[in-house]
C-alpha positions in Angstrom: -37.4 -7.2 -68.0 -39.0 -5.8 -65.1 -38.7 -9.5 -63.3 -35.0 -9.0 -63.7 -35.2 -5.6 -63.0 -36.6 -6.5 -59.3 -33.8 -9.2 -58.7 -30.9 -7.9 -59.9 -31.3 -3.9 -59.0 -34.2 -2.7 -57.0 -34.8 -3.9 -54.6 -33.0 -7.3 -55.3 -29.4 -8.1 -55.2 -27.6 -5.0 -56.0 -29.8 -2.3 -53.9 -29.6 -5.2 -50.7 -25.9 -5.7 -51.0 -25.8 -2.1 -50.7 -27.4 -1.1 -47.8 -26.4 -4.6 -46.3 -22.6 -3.5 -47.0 -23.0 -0.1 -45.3 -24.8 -1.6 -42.5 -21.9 -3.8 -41.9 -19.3 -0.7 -42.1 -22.0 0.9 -39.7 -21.6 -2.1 -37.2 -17.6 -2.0 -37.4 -17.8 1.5 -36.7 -19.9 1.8 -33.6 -18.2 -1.3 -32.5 -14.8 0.4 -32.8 -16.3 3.6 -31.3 -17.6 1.5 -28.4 -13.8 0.4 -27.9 -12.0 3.4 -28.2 -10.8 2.7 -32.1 -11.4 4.6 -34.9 -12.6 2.3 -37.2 -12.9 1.5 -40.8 -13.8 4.1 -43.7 -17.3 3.6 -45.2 -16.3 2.3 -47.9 -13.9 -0.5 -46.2 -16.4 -3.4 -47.0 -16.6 -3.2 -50.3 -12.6 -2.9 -50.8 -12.8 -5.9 -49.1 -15.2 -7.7 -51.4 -12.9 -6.4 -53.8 -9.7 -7.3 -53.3 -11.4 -11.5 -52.3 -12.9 -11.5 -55.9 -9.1 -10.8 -57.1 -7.5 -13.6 -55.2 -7.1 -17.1 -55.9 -9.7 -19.7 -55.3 -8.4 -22.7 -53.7 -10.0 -25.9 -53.5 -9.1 -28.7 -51.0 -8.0 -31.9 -52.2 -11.1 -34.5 -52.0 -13.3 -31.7 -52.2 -16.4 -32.2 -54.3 -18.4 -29.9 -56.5 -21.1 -28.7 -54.1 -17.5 -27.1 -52.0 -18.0 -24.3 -55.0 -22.1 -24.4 -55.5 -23.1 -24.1 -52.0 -21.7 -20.3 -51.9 -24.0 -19.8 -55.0 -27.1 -21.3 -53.6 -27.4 -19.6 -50.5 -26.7 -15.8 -52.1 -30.1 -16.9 -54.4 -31.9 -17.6 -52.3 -31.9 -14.5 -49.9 -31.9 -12.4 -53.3 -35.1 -14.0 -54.2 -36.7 -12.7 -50.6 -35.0 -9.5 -50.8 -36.7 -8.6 -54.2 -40.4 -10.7 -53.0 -40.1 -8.8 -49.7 -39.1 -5.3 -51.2 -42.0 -5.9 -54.2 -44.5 -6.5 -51.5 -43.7 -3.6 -49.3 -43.6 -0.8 -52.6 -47.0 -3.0 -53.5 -48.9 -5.1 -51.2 -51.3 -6.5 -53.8 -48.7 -7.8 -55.5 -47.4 -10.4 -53.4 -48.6 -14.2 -53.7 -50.8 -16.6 -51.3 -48.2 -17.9 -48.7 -45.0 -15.7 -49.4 -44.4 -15.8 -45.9 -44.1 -19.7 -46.0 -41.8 -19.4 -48.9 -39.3 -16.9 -47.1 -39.3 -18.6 -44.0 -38.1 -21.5 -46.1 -35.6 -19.8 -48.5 -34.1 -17.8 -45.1 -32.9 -21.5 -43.6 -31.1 -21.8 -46.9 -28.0 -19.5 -46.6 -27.1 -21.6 -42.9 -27.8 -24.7 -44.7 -25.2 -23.9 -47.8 -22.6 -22.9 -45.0 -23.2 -26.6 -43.7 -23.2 -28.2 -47.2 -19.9 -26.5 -48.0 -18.3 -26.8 -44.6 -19.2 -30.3 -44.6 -17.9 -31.0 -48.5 -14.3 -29.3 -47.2 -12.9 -32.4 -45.3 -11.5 -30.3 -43.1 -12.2 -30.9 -39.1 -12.6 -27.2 -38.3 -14.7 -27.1 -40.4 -16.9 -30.0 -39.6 -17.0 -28.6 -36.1 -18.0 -25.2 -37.1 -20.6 -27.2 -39.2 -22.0 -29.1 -36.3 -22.7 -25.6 -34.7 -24.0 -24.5 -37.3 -27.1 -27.4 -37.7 -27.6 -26.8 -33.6 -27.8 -23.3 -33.8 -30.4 -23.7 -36.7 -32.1 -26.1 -34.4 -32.0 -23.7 -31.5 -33.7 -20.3 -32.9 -35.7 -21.9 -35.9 -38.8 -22.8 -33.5 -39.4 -19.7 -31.8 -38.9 -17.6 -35.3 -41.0 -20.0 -36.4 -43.6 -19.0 -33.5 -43.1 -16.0 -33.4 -44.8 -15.7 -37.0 -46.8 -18.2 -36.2 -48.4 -15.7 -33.5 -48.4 -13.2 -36.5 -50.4 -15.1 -38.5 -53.0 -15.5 -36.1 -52.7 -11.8 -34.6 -54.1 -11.1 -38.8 -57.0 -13.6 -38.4 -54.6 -16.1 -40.2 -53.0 -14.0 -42.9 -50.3 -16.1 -44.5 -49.7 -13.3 -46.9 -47.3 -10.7 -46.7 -49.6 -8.7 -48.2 -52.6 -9.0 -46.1 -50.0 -8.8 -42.7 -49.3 -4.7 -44.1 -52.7 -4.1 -44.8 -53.7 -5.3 -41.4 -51.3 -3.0 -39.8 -52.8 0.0 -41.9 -55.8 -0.6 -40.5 -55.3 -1.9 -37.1 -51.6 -0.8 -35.9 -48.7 -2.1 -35.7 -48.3 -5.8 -34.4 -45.3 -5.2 -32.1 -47.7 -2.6 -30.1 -50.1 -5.6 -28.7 -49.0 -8.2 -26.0 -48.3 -10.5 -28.4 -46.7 -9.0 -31.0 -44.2 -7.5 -28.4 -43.3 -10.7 -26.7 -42.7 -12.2 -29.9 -40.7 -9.2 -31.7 -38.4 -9.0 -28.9 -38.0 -13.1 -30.0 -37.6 -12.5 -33.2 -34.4 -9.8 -32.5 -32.5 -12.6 -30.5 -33.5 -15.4 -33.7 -32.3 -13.0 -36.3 -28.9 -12.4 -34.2 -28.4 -16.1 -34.4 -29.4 -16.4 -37.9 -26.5 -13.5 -38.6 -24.2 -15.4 -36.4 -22.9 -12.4 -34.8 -21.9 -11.3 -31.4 -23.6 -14.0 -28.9 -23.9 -16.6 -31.4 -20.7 -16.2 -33.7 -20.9 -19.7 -32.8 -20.0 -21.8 -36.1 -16.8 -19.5 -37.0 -15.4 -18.0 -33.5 -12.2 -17.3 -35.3 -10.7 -17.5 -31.5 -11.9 -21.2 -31.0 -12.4 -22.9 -34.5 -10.3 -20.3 -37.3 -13.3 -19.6 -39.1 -14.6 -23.1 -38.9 -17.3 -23.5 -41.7 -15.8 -21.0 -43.5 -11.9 -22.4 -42.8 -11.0 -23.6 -46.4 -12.8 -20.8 -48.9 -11.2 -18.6 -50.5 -11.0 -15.9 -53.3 -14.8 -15.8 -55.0 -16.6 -18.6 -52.5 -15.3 -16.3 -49.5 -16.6 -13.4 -51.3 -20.2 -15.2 -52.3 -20.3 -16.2 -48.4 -19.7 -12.4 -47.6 -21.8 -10.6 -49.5 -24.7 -13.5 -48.3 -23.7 -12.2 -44.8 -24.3 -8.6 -45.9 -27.8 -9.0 -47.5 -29.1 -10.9 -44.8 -28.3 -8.0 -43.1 -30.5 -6.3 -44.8 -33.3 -8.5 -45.3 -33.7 -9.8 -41.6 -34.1 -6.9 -40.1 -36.8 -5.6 -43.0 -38.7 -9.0 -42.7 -39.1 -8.2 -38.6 -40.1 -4.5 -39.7 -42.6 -5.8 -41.7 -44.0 -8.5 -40.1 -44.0 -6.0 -36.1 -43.6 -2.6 -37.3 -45.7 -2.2 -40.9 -48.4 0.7 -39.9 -45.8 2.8 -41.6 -44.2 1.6 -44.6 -42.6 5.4 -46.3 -39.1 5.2 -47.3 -38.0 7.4 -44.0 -39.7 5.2 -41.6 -38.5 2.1 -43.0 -34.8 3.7 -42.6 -35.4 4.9 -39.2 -36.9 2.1 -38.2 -33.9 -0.4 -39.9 -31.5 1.9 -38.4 -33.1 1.3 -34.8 -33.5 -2.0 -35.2 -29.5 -2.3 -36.6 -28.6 -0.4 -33.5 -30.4 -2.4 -30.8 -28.5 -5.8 -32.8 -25.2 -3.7 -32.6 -25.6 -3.1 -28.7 -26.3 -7.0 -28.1 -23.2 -7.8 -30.3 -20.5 -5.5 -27.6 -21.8 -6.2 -24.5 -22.8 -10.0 -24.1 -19.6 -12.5 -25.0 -20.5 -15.4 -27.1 -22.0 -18.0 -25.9 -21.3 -22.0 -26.2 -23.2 -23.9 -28.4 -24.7 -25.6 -25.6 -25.6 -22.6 -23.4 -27.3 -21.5 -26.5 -29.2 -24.1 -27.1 -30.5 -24.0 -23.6 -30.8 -20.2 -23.9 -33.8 -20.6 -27.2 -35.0 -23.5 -25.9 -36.3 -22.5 -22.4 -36.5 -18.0 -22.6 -37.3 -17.4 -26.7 -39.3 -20.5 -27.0 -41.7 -20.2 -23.9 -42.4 -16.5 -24.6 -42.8 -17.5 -28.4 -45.5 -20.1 -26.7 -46.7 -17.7 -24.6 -47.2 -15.4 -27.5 -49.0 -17.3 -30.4 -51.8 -18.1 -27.1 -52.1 -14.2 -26.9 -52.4 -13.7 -30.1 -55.3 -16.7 -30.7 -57.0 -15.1 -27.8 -56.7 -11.7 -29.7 -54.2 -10.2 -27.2 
């Protein structure tokens, strides 16, 4: 019971679909602020949730099964690191040897799932919006990657969670060394491309592609593929606070400190246009990645 408890309320799907939700109306708001709109209510996002789970779910012809599974897949697998991640931050003992592996691996999921099921649609939008998707992964994965690679070795080669908070307790957070500032300012440009907003709304650009990957879903799918979107607004940012900014772990400095983080991923979002798929790729590959490099030999120097 308490298992299910942890996935399915707090601090697993429903609580992260929550705050992921309002964080989402929060970024539509300060977004229409910033252009002289209104904006939508606070409770716009989950009308809209709403009124997809009543429509009809269409399936294009030639389709095959995984069209309808990959939606599925990717929401369980960022539920599963919302409820680890949220279990290790309310009890640090609790989490197991080489969590942080395991979420690296189950956060690559949700952007493989859109690929899957943009690729299952047989539609050529989609395809191309699918192509985008695989470069972009290819693009930001190895500087996350090294950014928590110079984690790691910042914690005397913690691979735990666990260990990573209690080394903050003790020593500080890592985002206040060389290192761990080089590679959390990283880490906010990786997790922007892993949301696939504002400079990398790459693999849906409604302007360029109509949706692309996301072109033929409708009804529940579409809904599944939002409310992914909305968690992983919640758990990406948390993961980065943890893993750079863990000295203080209270509820009211993990909300400040998600609500600064939010707001510095919100700023990005208006006022950089989005970038080609190539520029992109260029971008990660030459700035993130060298100062990712440059960051994991601070950090095994001790910097």
């Amino acid at each position: 019971m308490k298992t299910i408890f942890y996935l399915l309320i707090f601090p697993g799907f429903l609580f992260s679909l929550t705050v992921g939700l309002l964080a989402g109306w929060l970024d539509r708001k300060l977004t229409a602020r910033l252009q002289w709109r209104v904006g939508p209510p606070w409770y716009q996002n989950f009308m809209d949730i709403l009124k997809l789970l009543g429509k009809e779910t269409i399936v294009p012809e030639g389709s095959k099964l995984v069209f309808l599974l990959s939606p599925y897949l990717g929401l369980a697998s960022v539920v599963l690191v919302t409820a680890s991640l949220g279990r290790s931050i309310i009890s640090p003992l609790d989490s197991f040897s080489g969590d942080l592996i395991v979420f690296l691996y189950l956060l690559i999921i949700p952007a493989i799932a859109v690929i899957i099921g943009a690729s299952s649609s047989r539609n050529p939008l989609a395809s191309v919006g699918a192509s985008r998707e695989m470069k972009l992964i290819l693009a930001y994965e190895l500087p996350l990657i090294l950014c928590v690679i110079a984690v790691v070795l910042k914690c005397k080669g913690a691979l735990q969670i666990g260990q990573v908070i209690q080394y903050q307790l003790l020593y500080g957070s890592i985002a206040f060394s060389l290192s761990g500032a080089l590679a959390f300012i990283v880490a906010i440009f990786c997790i922007q491309a892993k949301l696939g907003i504002g400079l990398f709304d790459i693999a849906e650009a409604d302007q360029e592609i109509m949706g692309g990957t996301l072109i033929e879903y409708s009804g529940l799918p579409l809904a599944i593929f939002k409310l992914t979107k909305a968690v992983m607004l919640y758990v990406l940012p948390v993961f980065i606070i943890v893993l750079f900014l863990g000295r203080d772990l209270t509820p009211i400095f993990i909300i400040a400190k998600y609500l600064m983080l939010l707001l510095i991923i919100i700023l990005i979002k208006n006022t950089n246009p989005r970038l080609r798929i190539d520029q992109a790729l260029k971008f990660f590959w030459r700035i993130p990645t060298v100062l990712a490099g440059i960051a994991v030999i601070l950090a095994s120097f001790g910097l």
